[in-house]
C-alpha positions, 0 to 999 in steps of 0.5 A: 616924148613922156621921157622928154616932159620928166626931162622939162620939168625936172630942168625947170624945178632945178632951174627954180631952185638955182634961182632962189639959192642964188638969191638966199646963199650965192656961194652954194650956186656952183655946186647946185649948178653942178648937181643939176647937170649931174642929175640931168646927165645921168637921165641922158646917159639912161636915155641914150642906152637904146641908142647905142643898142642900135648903133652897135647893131648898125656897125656891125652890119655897114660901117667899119668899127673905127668909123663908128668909134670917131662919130661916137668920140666926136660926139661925146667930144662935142657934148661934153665940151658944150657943157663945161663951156656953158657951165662956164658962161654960167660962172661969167667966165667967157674967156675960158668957156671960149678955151674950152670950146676952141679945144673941142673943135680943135680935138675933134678935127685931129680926132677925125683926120683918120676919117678924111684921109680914107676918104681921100685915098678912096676918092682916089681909087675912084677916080683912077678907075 
């Protein structure tokens, strides 16, 4: 929860600073923008460590491997293109911000047909039984 505070309030010191280089300096917003979300992605990226200590652990003990590294892609899919789409709305570009997140779920989807094929075929052998 502390960790979660730190994470706040760095967010809205740069959020502060994004404001007032857009009131003084416009042309230097993006890369603020930009080195914001950097900074608060890598206090993410420290975060998630422990995490994936436990998922790592979990996998080895229930879930087959490839099970573990569709909801691991598919989750870095989906974060990754939830920034970049509302990095994007910041810039007032809708059109691509929507692109982006089309494509996102579209991956995810093919990313995931695997998956939904063993669980058809294992329906199957339930069923048949």
């Amino acid at each position: 929860m502390n960790d979660s505070f730190k994470i706040c309030a760095i967010g809205i010191v740069l959020a502060i600073i994004c404001v007032l280089i857009k009131n003084y300096r416009a042309e230097f917003l993006i890369p603020t923008r930009l080195a914001a979300l950097i900074s608060i992605f890598g206090v993410v990226v420290i975060l998630i460590s422990p995490i994936m200590q436990f998922l790592n652990g979990i996998m080895n003990l229930t879930l087959p491997v490839e099970y573990m590294e569709i909801m691991l892609k598919t989750l870095a899919i989906a974060y990754m293109t939830q920034i970049s789409s509302e990095l994007c709305r910041d810039c007032g570009e809708n059109n691509i911000a929507f692109g982006i997140e089309t494509v996102g779920k579209i991956e995810i989807v093919i990313l995931s047909l695997p998956l939904i094929n063993s669980i058809i075929s294992m329906s199957k052998e339930l069923l048949s039984w």
